[in-house]
C-alpha positions in Angstrom: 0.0 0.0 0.0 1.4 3.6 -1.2 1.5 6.4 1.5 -0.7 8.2 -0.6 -3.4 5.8 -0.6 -3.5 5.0 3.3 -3.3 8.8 3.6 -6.3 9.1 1.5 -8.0 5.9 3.0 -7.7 7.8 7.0 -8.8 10.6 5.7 -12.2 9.1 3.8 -12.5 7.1 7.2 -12.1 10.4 9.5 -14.6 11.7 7.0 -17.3 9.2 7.5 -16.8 9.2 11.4 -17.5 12.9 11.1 -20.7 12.4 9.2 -21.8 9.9 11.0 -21.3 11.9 14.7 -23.2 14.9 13.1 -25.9 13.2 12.1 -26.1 11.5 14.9 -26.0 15.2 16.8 -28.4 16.5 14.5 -30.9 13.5 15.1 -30.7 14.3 18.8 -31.0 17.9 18.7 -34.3 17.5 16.5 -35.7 15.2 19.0 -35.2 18.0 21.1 -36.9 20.5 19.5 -39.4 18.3 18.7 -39.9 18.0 22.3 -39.8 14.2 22.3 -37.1 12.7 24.3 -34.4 10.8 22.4 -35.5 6.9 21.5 -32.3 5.1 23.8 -29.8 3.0 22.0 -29.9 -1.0 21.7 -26.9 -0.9 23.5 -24.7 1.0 26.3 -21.5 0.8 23.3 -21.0 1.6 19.8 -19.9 -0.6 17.9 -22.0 -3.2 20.7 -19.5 -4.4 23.3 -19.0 -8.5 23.7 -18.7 -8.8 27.6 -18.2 -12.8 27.2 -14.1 -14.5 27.8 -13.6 -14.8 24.5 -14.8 -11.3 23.4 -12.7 -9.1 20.8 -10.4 -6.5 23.0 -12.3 -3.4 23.8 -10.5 -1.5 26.6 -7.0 0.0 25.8 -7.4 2.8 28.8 -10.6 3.5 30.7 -13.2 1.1 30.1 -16.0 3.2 28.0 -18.4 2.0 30.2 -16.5 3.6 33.2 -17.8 7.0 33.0 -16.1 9.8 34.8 -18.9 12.5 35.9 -16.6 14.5 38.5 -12.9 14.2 38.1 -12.4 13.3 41.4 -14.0 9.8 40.0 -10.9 9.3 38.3 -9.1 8.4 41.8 -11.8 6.2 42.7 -11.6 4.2 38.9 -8.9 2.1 37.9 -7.8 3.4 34.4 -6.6 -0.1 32.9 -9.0 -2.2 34.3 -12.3 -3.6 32.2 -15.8 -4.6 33.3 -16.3 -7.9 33.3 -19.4 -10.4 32.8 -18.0 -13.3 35.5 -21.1 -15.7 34.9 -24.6 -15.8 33.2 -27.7 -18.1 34.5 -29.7 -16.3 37.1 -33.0 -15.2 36.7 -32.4 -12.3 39.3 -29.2 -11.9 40.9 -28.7 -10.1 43.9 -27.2 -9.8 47.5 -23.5 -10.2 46.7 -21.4 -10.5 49.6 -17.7 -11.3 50.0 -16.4 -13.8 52.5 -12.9 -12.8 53.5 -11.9 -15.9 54.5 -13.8 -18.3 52.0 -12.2 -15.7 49.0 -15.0 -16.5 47.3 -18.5 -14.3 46.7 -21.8 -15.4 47.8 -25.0 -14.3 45.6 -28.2 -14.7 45.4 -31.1 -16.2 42.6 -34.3 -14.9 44.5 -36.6 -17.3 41.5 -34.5 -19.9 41.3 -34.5 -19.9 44.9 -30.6 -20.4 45.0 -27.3 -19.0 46.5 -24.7 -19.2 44.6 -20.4 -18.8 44.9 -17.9 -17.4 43.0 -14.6 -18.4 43.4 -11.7 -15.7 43.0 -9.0 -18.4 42.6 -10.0 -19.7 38.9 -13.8 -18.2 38.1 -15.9 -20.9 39.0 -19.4 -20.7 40.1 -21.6 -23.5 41.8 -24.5 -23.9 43.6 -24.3 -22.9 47.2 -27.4 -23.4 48.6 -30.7 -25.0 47.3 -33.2 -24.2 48.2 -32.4 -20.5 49.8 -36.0 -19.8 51.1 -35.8 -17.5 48.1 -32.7 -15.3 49.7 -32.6 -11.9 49.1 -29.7 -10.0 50.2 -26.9 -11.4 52.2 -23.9 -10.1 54.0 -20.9 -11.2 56.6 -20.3 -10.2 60.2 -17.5 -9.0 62.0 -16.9 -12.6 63.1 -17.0 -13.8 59.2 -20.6 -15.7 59.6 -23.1 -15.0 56.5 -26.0 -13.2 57.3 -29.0 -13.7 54.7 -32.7 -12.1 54.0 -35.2 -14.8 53.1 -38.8 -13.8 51.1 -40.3 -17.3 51.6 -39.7 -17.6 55.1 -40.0 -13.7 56.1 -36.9 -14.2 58.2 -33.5 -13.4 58.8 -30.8 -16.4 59.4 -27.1 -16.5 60.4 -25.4 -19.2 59.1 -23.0 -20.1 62.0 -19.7 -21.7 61.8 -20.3 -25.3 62.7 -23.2 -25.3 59.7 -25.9 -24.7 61.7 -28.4 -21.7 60.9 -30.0 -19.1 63.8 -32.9 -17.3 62.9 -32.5 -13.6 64.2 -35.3 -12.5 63.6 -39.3 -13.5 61.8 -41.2 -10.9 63.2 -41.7 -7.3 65.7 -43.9 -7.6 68.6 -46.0 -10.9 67.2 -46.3 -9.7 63.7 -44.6 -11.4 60.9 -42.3 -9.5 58.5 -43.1 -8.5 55.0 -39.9 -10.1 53.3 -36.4 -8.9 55.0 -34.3 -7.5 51.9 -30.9 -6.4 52.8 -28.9 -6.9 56.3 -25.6 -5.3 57.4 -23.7 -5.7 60.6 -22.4 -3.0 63.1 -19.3 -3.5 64.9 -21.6 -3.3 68.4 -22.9 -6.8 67.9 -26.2 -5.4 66.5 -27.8 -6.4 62.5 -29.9 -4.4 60.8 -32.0 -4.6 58.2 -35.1 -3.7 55.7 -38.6 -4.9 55.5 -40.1 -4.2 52.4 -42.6 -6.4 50.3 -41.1 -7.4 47.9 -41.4 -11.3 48.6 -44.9 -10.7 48.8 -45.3 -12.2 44.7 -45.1 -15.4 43.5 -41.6 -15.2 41.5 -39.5 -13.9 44.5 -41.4 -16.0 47.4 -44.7 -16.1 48.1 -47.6 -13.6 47.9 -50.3 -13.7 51.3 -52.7 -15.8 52.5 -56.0 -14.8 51.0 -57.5 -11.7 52.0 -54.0 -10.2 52.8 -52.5 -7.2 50.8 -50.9 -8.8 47.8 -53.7 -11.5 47.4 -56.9 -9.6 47.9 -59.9 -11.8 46.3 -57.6 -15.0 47.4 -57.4 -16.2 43.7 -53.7 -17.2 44.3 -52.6 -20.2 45.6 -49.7 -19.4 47.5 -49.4 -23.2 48.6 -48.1 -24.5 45.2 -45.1 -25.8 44.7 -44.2 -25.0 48.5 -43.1 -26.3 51.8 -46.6 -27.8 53.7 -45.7 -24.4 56.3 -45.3 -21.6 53.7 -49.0 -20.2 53.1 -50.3 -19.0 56.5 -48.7 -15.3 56.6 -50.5 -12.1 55.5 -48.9 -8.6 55.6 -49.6 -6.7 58.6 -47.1 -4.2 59.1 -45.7 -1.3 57.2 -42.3 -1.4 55.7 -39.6 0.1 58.0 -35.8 -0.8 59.0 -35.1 -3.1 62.0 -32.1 -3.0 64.5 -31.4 -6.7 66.0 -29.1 -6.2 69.2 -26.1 -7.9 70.5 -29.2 -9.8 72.7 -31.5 -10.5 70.0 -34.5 -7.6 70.9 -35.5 -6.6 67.5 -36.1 -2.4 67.3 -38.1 -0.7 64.8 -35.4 2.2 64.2 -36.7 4.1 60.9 -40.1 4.0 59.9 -41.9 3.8 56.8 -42.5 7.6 56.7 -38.4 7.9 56.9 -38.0 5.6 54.1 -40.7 4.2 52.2 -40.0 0.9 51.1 -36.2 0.6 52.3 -34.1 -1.9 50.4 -30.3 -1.5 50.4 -28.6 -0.3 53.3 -25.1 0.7 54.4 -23.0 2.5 56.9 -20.4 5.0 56.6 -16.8 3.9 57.2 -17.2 5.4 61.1 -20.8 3.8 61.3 -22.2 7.4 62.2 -24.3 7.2 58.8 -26.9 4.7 57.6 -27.4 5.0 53.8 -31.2 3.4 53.0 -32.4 3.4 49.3 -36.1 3.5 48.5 -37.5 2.1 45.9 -40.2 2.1 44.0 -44.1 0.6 45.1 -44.2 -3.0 46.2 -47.1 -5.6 46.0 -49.7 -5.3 48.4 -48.2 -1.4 49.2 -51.7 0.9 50.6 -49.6 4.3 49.8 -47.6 6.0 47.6 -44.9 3.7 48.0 -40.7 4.7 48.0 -39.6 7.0 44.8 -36.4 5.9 44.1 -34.5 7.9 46.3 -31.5 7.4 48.9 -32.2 8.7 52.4 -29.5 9.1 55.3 -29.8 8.9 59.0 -27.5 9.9 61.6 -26.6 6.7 64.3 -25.9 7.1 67.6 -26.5 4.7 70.5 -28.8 2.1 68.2 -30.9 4.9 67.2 -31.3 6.7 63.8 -32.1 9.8 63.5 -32.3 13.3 62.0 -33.1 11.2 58.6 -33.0 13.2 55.5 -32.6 13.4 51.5 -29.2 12.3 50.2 -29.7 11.9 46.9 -33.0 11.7 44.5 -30.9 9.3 42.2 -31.7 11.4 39.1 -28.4 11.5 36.4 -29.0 13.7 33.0 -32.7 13.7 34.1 -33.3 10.1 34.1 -34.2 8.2 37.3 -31.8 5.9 38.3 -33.4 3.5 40.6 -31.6 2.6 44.0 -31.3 -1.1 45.1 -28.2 -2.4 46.7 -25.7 0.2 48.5 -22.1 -0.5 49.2 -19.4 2.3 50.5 -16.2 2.3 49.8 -13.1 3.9 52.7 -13.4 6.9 51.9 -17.1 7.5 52.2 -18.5 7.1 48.5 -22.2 5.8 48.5 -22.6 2.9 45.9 -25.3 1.8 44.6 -27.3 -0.2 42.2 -29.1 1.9 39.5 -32.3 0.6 37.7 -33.0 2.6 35.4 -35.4 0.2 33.3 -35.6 1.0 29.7 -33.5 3.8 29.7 -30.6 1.7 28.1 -27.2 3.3 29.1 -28.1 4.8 32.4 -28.9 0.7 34.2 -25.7 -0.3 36.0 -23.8 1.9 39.2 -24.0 5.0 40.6 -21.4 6.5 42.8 -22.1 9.5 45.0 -19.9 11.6 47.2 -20.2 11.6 51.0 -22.4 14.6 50.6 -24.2 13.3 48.5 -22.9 15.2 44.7 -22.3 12.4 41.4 -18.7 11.1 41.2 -19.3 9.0 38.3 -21.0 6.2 36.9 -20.7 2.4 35.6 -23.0 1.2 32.7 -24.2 -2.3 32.2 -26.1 -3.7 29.6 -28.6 -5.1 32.2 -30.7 -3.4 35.6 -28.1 -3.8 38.4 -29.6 -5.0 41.7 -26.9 -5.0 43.9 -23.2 -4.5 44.6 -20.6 -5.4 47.0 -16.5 -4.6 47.5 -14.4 -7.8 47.2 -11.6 -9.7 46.2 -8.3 -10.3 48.5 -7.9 -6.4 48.1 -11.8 -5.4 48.5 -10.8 -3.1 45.3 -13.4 -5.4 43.3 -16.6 -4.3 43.2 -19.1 -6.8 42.2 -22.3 -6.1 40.9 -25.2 -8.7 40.4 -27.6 -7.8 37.5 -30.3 -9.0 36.4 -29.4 -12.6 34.8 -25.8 -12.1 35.0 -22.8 -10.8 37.7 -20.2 -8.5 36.8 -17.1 -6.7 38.3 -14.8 -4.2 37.7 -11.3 -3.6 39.8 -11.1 -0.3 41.5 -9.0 2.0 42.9 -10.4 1.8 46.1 -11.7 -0.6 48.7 -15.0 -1.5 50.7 -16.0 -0.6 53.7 -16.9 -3.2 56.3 -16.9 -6.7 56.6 -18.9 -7.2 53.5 
């Protein structure tokens, strides 16, 4: 090939580049003025991205999916390192938790009624635990014992370490739980979690008895397909956060006015904060139901108080769902976004400790939750929809899990 025809050849390529960005400019700018908002792409890349093992290269420096909204989310992102689709099967993924001394990551299946792990060491994932009384979001405590939310059961279990399993907690003052969601531990000895109602359907657990909120008219039959016990339970409590102490009493500590259907939850690095997304209307919900917002509380002798707005989850005017919350050591806010069809904007959030938008991760599915791992806690793993992903960082988790 001559140099004057490869010169000629980049600059017909440059040329059709340049068209092809100005239409696509002009496209958008119409919609504008049109006052119709643009119709989303098929995909969160262009040319579309192949996530699998044996995918074509596409990162050379800074993933394009790794998007920098604040430059200060450049020391939180690790330039060189890619996102990563570790394993495809579920049909909802969720509560990913690390186990320190296992090196290996737990997650949850909620349908399939499954937990699965992910070992670091070589890749592999397996079943973990069948059934999972439809497990929700899990977690470990300070004394590395894996903490789990279960939608059949409306429970929460400690898996202790000679195999056998302590239920914490399946109801406040007589009444039984909606469906716990996500649990955390403090370093006092104490577990808290969320009760919202999401369980309360047939794909993630079970809905109620007849006549209860999510069954009505009792044309469900919340017995099929399930253990002889499972059937009994109606919802009879408003959703709220729960505080287990060090001696088991179970504490109502935010109520559903505070946080409307609460489902993730985290603490700051000094445990003065608790972080508690809320999310959209469950089944069987009376009100208006959460709006997709995070809220924080201040923590102080088992208490939280003074709860308030953090963030209303809203990125280039598209509402960006909360779920699962992780923070990392330097007080960064995590989370999950769920953005539904608003392809590009589905994936992670990350928000500054007061609450302004570092930067973002995009994913070709809804994200549900996400967790710090690996030997380092730099990885942060993210289950979504069908699949889980991760992507090293620059920094690491905060907590146990």
């Amino acid at each position: 090939m001559t140099k004057e025809f490869s010169m000629s050849r980049r600059r017909a390529l440059g040329a059709i580049g340049a068209s092809g960005a100005g239409f696509a400019l002009a496209s958008a700018a119409a919609a504008q003025e049109a006052g119709s908002a643009p119709v989303p792409p098929s995909t969160v890349t262009d040319p579309p991205r192949d996530f699998g093992p044996n995918g074509a290269p596409n990162v050379y420096f800074w993933d394009p999916d790794v998007i920098a909204v604040d430059p200060a989310f450049n020391g939180l992102a690790q330039p060189n390192a890619p996102v990563e689709r570790l394993w495809t099967g579920a049909l909802w993924a969720e509560g990913p938790a690390w186990s320190g001394v296992g090196k290996y990551l737990v997650f949850s299946d909620i349908p399939n009624n499954c937990q699965y792990r992910y070992l670091s060491e070589d890749g592999h994932v397996s079943v973990f635990r069948q059934p999972s009384n439809n497990s929700n979001g899990n977690s470990f405590d300070y004394q590395g014992r894996q903490l789990s939310c279960e939608h059949l059961t409306r429970r929460v279990v400690r898996y202790e370490l000679d195999g056998s399993v302590t239920i914490l907690a399946d109801n406040f003052e007589g009444q039984p739980f909606n469906s716990p969601n996500d649990v955390v531990a403090h370093p006092d000895g104490s577990y808290w979690f969320t009760d919202p109602p999401y369980g309360g359907q047939l794909y993630e657990g079970a809905p109620d008895a007849p006549g209860g909120p999510s069954n009505p008219n009792g044309l469900l039959d919340v017995t099929l397909g399930q253990p002889p016990e499972v059937g009994s339970a109606q919802r009879e409590m408003p959703t709220a956060v729960y505080r287990i102490g060090p001696d088991g009493t179970v504490t109502r500590v935010v109520e559903e006015e505070g946080a409307p259907d609460p489902n993730g939850l985290a603490f700051s690095p000094d445990q003065s904060r608790l972080y508690v997304a809320s999310t959209g209307k469950g089944p069987g919900d009376q009100g208006p139901g959460g709006g997709g917002n995070i809220f924080v509380f201040d923590i102080a002798n088992g208490q939280a108080t003074n709860g308030r707005l953090f963030s209303d989850c809203m990125v280039d005017d598209v509402k960006c769902g909360p779920d699962g919350l992780s923070v990392d050591v330097y007080g960064n806010v995590w989370s999950s976004s769920n953005a539904g069809r608003n392809v590009g904007y589905n994936g992670v959030t990350c928000w500054s400790p007061e609450g302004a938008l570092l930067g973002r991760i995009r994913l070709p599915e809804v994200c549900g939750n996400v967790c710090f791992g690996g030997p380092k806690r730099n990885r942060l793993f993210m289950a979504a929809s069908q699949s889980l992903y991760a992507v090293y960082t620059a920094t690491q988790g905060s907590g146990p899990a």
